[in-house]
C-alpha positions in Angstrom: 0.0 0.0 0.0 1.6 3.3 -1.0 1.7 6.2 1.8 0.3 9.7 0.9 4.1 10.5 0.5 4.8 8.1 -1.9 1.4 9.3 -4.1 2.5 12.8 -3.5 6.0 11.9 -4.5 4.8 10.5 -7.9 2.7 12.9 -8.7 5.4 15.7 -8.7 8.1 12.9 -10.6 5.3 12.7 -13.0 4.4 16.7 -13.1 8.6 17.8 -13.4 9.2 17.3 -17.5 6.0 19.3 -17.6 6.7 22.0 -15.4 10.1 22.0 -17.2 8.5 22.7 -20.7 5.9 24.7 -19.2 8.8 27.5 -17.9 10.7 27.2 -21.6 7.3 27.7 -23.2 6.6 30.5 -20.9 9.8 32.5 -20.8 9.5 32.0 -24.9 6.2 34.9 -24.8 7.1 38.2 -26.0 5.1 41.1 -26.0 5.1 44.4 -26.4 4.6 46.6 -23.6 3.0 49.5 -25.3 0.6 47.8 -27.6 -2.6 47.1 -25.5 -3.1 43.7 -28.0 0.1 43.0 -27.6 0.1 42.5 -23.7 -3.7 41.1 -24.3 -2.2 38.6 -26.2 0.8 37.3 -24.3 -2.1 37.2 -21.0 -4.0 34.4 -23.3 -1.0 33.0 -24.5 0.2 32.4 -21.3 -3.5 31.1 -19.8 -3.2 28.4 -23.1 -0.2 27.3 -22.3 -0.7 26.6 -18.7 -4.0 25.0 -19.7 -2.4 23.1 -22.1 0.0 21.9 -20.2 -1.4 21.2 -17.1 -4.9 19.2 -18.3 -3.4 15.9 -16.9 -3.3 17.9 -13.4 -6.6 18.9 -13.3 -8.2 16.4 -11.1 -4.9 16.4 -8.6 -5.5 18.5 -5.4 -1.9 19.3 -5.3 -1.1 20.2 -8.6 -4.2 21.6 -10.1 -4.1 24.8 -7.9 -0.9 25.6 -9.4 -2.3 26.6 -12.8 -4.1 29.5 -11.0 -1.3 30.5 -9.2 1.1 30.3 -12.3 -1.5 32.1 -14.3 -1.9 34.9 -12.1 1.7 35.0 -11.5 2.4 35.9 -15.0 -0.1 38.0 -15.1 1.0 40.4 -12.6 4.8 40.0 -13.9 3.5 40.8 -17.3 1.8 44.4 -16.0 4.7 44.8 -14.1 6.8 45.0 -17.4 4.5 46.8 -18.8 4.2 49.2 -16.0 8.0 49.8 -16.1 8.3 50.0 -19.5 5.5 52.9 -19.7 7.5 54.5 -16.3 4.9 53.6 -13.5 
């Protein structure tokens, strides 16, 4: 019979070539900060991608919640950029 730990242990053995990809794929988004479509655009790219991604984790307490908080994450490091950029 396999402890919690063990489960918990596969799970994230299972999840690390996918979080792996997922950061390459996500540091891969360009944008540009002063073109409203632009920043709307890298927002949904980044929501598909962790979508994408992550659909095998969506039933897993554990890992599903990460979307979310990788989603709004790169959210607020996207505005941030563009924030900067414009000088706020």
């Amino acid at each position: 019979m396999n402890s919690t730990l063990d489960v918990v242990r596969a799970q994230m053995q299972e999840a690390e070539p996918v979080l792996k990809q997922l950061d390459v794929e996500l540091e891969a988004i360009n944008f540009d900060p002063f073109t409203p479509s632009s920043v709307d655009a890298a927002i949904d790219r980044v929501a598909a991608v962790i979508d994408t991604l992550l659909v095998n984790f969506r039933g897993n307490p554990i890992l599903s919640p990460l979307a979310d908080q990788l989603k709004s994450q790169y959210r607020d490091a996207i505005q941030h950029q563009v924030d900067s950029a414009q000088g706020g």
